[in-house]
N, C-alpha and C positions, 0 to 999 in steps of 0.2 A: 537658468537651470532651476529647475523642481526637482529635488530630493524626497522622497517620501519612502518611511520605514515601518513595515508593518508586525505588527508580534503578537504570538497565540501563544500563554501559558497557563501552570495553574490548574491542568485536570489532566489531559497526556499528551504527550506529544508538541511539545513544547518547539516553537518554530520562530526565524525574522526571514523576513523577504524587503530587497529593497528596491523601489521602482525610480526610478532618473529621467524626468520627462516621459514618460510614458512606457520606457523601455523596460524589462523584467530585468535589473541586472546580476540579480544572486537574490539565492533562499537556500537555505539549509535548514535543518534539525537538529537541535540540542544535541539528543542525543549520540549525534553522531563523534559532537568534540567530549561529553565528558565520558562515553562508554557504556553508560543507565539508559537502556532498553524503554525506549516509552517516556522519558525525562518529561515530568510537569515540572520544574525550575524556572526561573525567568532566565529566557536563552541569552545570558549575557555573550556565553560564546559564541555563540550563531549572530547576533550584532556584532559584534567586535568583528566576526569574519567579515560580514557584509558592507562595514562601512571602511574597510578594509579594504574592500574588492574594486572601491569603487574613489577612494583615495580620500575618502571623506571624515570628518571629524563631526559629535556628537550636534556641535552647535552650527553645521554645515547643513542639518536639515531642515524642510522646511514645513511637516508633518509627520506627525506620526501618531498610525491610530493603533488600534486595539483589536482583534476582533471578536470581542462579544460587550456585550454591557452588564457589568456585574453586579450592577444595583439593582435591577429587575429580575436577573438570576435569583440574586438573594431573594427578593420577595417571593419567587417562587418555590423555594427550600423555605420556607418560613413558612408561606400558607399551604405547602406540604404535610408540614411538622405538626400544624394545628389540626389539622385534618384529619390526623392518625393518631394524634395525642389521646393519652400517654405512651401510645406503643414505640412511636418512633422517637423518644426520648436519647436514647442511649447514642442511637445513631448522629442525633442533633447534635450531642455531646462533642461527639468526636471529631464532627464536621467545623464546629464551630471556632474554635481558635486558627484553622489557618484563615477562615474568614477575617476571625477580628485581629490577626496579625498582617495580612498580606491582600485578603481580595478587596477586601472593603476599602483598600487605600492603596489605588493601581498609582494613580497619581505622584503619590510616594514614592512609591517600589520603581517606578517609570523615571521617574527623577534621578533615583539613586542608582539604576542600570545605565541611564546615560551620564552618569558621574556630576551633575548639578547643570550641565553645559548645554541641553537645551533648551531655548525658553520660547521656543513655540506653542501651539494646541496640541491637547492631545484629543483626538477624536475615538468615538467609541461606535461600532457600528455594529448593527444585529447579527447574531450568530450567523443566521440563515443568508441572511445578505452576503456577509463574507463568504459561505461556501459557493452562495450564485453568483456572486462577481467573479470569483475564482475561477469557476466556472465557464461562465459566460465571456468575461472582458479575452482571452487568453486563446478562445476560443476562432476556427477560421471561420466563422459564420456572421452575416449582417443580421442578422434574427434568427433566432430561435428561442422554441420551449424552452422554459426552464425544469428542473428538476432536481430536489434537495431533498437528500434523503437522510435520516442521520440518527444517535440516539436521542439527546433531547440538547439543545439552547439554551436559549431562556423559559418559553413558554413553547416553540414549535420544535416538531418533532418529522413534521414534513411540510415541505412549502412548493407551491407550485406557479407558474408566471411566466412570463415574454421579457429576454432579452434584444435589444433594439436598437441600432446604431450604438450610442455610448451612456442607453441609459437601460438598467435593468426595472422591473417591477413585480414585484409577488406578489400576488393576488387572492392565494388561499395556503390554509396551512390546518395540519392537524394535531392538536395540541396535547403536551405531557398532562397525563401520566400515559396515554396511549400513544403508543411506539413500536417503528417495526426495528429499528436498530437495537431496544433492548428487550423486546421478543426474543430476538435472534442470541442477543449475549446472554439471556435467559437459559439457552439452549446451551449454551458455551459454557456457562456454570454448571450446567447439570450434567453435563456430560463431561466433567472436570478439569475442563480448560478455563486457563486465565482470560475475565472480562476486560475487553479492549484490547486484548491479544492475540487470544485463540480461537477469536470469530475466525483467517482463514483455514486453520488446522477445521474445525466442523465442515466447511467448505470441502475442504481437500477427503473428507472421511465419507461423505454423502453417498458416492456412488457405490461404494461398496455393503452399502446401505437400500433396507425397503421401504416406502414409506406408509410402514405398516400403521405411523403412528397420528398419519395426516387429519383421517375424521375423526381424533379426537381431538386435536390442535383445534380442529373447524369447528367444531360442537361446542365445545367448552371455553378456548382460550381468546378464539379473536369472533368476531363478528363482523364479516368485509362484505362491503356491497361493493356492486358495478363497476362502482367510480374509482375504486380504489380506496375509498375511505375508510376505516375501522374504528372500531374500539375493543378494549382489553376486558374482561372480565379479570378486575385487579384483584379480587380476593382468592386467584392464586398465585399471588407476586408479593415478592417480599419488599424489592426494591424502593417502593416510598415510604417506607417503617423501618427497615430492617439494615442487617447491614452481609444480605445475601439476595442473591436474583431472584429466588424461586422459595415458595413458603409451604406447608402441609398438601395443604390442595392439589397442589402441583405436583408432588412427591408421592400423593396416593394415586392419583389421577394415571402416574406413568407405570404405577408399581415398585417406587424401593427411593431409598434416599440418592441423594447426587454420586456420581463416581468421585471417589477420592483421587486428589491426582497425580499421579504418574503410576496408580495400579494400572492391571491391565486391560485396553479397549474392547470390550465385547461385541458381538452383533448388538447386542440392545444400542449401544452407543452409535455405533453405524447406521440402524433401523431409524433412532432418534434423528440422526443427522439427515439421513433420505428426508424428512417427513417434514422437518423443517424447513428444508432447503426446497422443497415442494411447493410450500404454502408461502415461503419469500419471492420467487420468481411469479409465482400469479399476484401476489401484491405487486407486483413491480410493473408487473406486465400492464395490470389493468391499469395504474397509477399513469404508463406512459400512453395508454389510448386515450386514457379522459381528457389531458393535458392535448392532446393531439387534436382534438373533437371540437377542443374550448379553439386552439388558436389557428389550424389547418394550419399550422407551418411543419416542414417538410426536415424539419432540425430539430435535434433536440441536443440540451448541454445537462450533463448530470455532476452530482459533487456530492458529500455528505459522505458519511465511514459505509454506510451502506452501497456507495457508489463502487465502492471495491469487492463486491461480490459478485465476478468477473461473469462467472455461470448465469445469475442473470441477467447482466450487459448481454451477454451474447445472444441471449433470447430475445430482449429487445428489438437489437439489430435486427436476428432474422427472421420473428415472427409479431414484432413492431411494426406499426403503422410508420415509422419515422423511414427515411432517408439517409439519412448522414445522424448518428450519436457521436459525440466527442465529451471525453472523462476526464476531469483535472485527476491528472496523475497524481495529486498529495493528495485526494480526493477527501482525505478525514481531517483532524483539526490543524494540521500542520500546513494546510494550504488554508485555511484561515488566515495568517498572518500576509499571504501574497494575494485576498481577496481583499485585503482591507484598504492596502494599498494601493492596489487597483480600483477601487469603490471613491476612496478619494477623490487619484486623479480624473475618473471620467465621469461621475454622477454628483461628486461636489463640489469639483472645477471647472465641468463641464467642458472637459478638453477634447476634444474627438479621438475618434477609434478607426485604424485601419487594419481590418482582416487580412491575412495573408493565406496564401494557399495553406503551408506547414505550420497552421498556428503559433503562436508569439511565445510559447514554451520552453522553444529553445533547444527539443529532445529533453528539457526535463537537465537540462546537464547542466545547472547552476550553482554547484558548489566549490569548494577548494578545489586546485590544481597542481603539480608541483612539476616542476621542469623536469628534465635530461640531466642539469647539472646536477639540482636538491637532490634528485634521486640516489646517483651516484657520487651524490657529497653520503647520502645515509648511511648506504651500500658500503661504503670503503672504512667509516667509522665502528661499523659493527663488525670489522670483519668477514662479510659475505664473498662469497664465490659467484662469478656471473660473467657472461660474454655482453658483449653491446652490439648491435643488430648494424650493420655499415646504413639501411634504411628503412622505412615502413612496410617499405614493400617488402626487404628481404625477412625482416622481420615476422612479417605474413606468412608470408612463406615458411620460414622455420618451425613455427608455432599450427600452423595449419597441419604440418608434417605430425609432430608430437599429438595432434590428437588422434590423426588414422593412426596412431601405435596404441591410443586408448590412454593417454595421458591423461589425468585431468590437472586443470592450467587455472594456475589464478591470474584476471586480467583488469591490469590497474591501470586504467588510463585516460587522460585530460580530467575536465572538471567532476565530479563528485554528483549523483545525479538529486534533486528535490524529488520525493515520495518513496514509498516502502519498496517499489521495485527497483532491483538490478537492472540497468538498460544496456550495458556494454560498456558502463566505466569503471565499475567495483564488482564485475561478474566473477564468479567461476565458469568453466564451460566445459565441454567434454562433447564426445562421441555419441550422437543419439541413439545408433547404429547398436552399439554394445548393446549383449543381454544382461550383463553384471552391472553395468554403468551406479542405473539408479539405488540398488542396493549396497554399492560401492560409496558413492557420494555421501548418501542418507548417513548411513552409519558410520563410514570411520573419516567423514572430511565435515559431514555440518553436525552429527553423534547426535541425528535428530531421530523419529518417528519412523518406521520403514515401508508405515502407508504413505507419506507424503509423496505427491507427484512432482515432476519437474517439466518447468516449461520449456518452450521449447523458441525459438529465435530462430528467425526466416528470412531470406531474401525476400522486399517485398513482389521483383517482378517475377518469382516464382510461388506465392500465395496459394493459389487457386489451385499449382499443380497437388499441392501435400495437402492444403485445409477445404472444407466446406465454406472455403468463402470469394469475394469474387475479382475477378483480375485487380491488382492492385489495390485489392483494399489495405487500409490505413490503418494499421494498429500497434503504433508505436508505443505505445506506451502500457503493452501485456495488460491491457483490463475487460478483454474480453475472449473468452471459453468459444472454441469452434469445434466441431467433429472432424479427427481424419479422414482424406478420404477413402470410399469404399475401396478402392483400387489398390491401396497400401495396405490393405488389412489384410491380417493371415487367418487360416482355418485354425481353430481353437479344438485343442486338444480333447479327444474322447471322454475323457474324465471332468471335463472342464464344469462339466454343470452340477457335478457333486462337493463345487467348490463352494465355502464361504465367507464373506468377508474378505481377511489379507490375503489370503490364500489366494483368492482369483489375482494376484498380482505377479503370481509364481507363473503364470501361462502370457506366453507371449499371445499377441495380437496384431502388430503390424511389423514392417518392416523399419519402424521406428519407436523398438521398444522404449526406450530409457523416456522417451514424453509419449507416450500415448495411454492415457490413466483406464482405468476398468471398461468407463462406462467410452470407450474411445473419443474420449474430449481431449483437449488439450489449451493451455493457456499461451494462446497463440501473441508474440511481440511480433511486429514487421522492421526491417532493417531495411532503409536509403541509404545514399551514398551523399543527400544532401548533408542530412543533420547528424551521422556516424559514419564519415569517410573510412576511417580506420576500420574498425569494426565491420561494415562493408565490405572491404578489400580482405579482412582476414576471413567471413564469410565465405567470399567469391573462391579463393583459394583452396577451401573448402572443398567447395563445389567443384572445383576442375580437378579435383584427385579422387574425386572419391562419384561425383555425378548426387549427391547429398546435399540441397539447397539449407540443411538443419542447422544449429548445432542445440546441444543444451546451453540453456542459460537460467544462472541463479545466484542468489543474491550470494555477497563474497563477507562473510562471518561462519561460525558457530551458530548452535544451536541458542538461541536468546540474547546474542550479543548483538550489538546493532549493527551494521555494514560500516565496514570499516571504510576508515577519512583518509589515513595518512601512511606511506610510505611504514613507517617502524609498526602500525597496524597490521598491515600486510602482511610483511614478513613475519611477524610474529607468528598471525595464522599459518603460517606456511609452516614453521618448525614445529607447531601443536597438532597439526592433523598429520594423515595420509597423502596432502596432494603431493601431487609432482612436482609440478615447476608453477612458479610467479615469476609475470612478465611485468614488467613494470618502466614506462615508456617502452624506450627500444631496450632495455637492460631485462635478460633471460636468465633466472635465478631455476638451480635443480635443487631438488631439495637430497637431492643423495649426496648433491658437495657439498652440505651445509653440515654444522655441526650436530649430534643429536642430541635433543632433548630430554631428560630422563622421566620415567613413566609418571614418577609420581608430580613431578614438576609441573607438565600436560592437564592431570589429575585435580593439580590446586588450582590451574588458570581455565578449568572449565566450571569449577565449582564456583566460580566467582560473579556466573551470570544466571540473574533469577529465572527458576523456570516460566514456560509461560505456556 
């Protein structure tokens, strides 16, 4: 047996993945066990899970890398610093003690996270590498393009290459300080969302947006040719000086300083959002013909935080040269740590690789689990009020029932998923059907945004009849944006065109309001009955009551809190917000027999997660 443990900390998203002979056997995120939104810590927790999962002890492995290399990093914040010296003084300042306490000496830190007990190599492997192996090795394809998209590594900031049996290769790459991942959070600062947070909220704002602001993005800020290649015009970026995205230039350029944030979003912010999300999907677009051109292969595999910008995945797919795209669902640094480990075993052990049709993933459902028993060992200790289900099936049933009444249901169940999406095991769900749904949800159950959209979750052998996309297509894992179809869509109100911004969200448009966004997109997930039997079956149930292949699906927290891990998690949320009922196994929790909460109480446990 071959143990290998892989870990990404230290900037966000702090992750371990542990692979067993080749097999993916668990990866989780930090953040998930300590509650900090985005946790850069060394994931002690998420190790202890994982070697946990797998009955293993510290000095039981037989690798374990890293994924990035921090000594070449540093030289690149160093020959940053000189670069801009003395302006980026202040910033160097600030950056520089967890340097000289913690990066500069991973070794250490790696030492003391496994408690002194393992005395194997630690291997260090390139940024971009981890997110292409991530990518690639996980992946159900014998070859394919590669594609890394991301802010910045070490030195690359996009990398492009042919993975190939069980070895990958990247072959170009285009280097910091020119970036389309921090273009893009460029846009997220100025528009007063948190960077490495609120890149999807600009996402989600776009369409209600024009992209009034695209030729001067083109003229002034980036410079892209054919291939996809660019460069920045950095003297309006603050980023390698400063300790903000965007500098004066930038700021005259659009007309007025950054929105402060949590005032209110304007058209400007919408406009802005259209314009850049414009000028990211023809980056991306062109990025995936050139890559297509260099290798003729009929595959492509994407990864990088840029890879989560579903709107343009979906262009890819459908106005790509490629065939088959498949997205590492942790697709930003948190799948780092399950690249590396993978990179390992097949490119430095040279083990072989066998594709499977459902890719080696898993559905992404590698985290914690908790029985029937734990459940209602928690259930009975807190007090809770709850029936238990006689089976899965009736279970389905019951719960399928509660959402044609317009329930919305929190649904806790088996393993804990790896990456930012909900997939059907820490969901909320609801009625897509409802006109109140989405504004219900938004506000008094996630107390988030009220432009945010919700995805939506599908039978996959009914795809084709709701989306723009084609029999049985594969997209399990919500990372790519399709258009409803024509057939579902309704006539839009007389007034509708005096509308702007949120406002066009007041008018319905199809027969699946609560996921079908402005611009009739939607962020389409597909559900099997191979890799979410459960989920599946309560789908299907769905479907025979109501003739609705839908439901919504979205991740199962608050507004900034991370998606909840554990059972007393759960419930928690369930007595802080509005929802209904938490299902948890076969155990159906109402939240009107539960105890109530007092306002101000709600008040302190929401304050408690940073905004983002």
């Amino acid at each position: 047996m071959t143990a290998i443990l892989g870990i990404s900390a230290f900037y966000h998203d702090s992750a371990a993945a542990l692979v067993v002979d080749g097999e993916i056997v668990a990866a989780a995120q930090e953040e998930r066990f300590t509650r900090k939104k985005h946790d850069h810590g060394f994931p002690q927790n998420a190790i202890d899970y994982c070697l946990s999962a797998a009955t293993l002890r510290p000095e039981d492995l037989d690798y374990v890398g890293f994924y990035d290399k921090p000594l070449t990093k540093f030289e690149r914040l160093l020959e940053t610093y000189l670069a801009y010296a003395p302006a980026g003084f202040r910033s160097f300042r600030m950056a520089l003690p967890l340097w000289l306490k913690q990066k500069l000496h991973l070794p250490r830190e790696l030492d003391r996270g496994l408690q002194n007990r393992y005395k194997g190599r630690y291997i260090f492997t390139d940024h971009h590498e981890s997110h292409a192996a991530s990518a690639f090795f996980p992946s159900p394809f014998h070859e394919a393009a590669i594609l890394t998209l991301d802010g910045v590594g070490e030195w690359s900031t996009t990398c492009a290459g042919i993975g190939r049996g069980n070895k990958i290769c990247l072959d170009e790459e285009i280097r910091f300080p020119h970036s389309l991942g921090l273009l893009y959070s460029a846009f997220t600062f100025y528009t007063g969302f948190r960077v490495n947070s609120g890149e999807y909220k600009l996402m989600g704002l776009a369409p209600y947006g024009r992209p009034l602001y695209e030729k001067l993005i083109r003229e002034h800020l980036i410079d892209l040719k054919e291939d996809g290649s660019f460069r920045l015009d950095m003297s309006y970026f603050n980023y390698c000086q400063g300790l903000t995205m965007t500098g004066p230039r930038f700021h005259k350029l659009f007309g007025g300083e950054p929105r402060q944030p949590e005032s209110r979003v304007t058209q400007r912010e919408m406009d802005l959002a259209a314009s850049i999300q414009v000028v990211t999907e023809d980056v991306m677009l062109r990025c995936a013909r050139h890559v297509h051109a260099r290798t003729g292969l009929k595959n492509l595999v994407l990864a990088g935080g840029v890879a989560l910008n579903c709107v343009g995945n979906g262009r890819i797919l459908r106005e790509g040269p490629f065939q088959n795209v498949w997205i590492q669902p942790a697709a930003g640094d948190a799948g780092g740590a399950l690249g590396t480990a993978l990179f390992i075993w097949h490119q430095l052990l040279d083990r072989p690789r066998h594709p499977r049709r459902y890719d080696q993933q898993k559905g992404s459902f590698l985290g914690p689990s908790f029985s029937d028993d734990e459940i209602v060992e928690f259930l009975d200790s807190t007090g809770a009020v709850y029936t238990t289900c006689a089976s899965e099936d009736d279970l389905c049933d019951q719960v399928s029932s509660l959402i044609t009444q317009e329930k919305v249901v929190g649904w806790f169940q088996g393993r804990m998923e790896f990456g930012p999406r909900a997939l059907g095991a820490r969901s909320i769900i609801g009625d897509p059907r409802s006109e109140k749904m989405q504004s219900v949800m938004n506000l008094k159950i996630k107390f988030r945004e009220s432009f945010r959209p919700f995805a939506p979750v599908v039978l996959q052998e009914e795809v084709d009849k709701c989306f723009e996309m084609r029999p049985l297509e594969d997209s399990p894992y919500m990372l790519q944006v399709a258009p409803v179809r024509q057939e579902l869509r309704t006539e839009l109100a007389d007034d509708y065109q005096q509308a702007f911004g949120i406002d066009k969200l007041n008018h319905k448009r199809s027969t699946l309001p609560a996921i079908t966004h402005v611009d009739y997109s939607a962020r389409v997930q597909t559900i099997d009955r191979v890799r979410n039997p459960l989920f599946h079956n309560l789908l299907t149930k769905f479907h025979e009551k109501t003739g609705c292949p839908v439901l919504i699906n979205t991740s199962f927290n608050i507004r900034s809190e991370p998606i909840v891990c554990t059972p007393e998690d759960a419930y928690r949320c369930l007595l802080m917000t509005e929802m209904d009922v938490l299902v948890m196994g076969r155990q159906i929790i109402l939240r009107e027999d539960q105890p109530q909460v007092a306002d101000e109480d709600k008040a302190k446990h929401l304050a408690q997660f940073q905004l983002d």
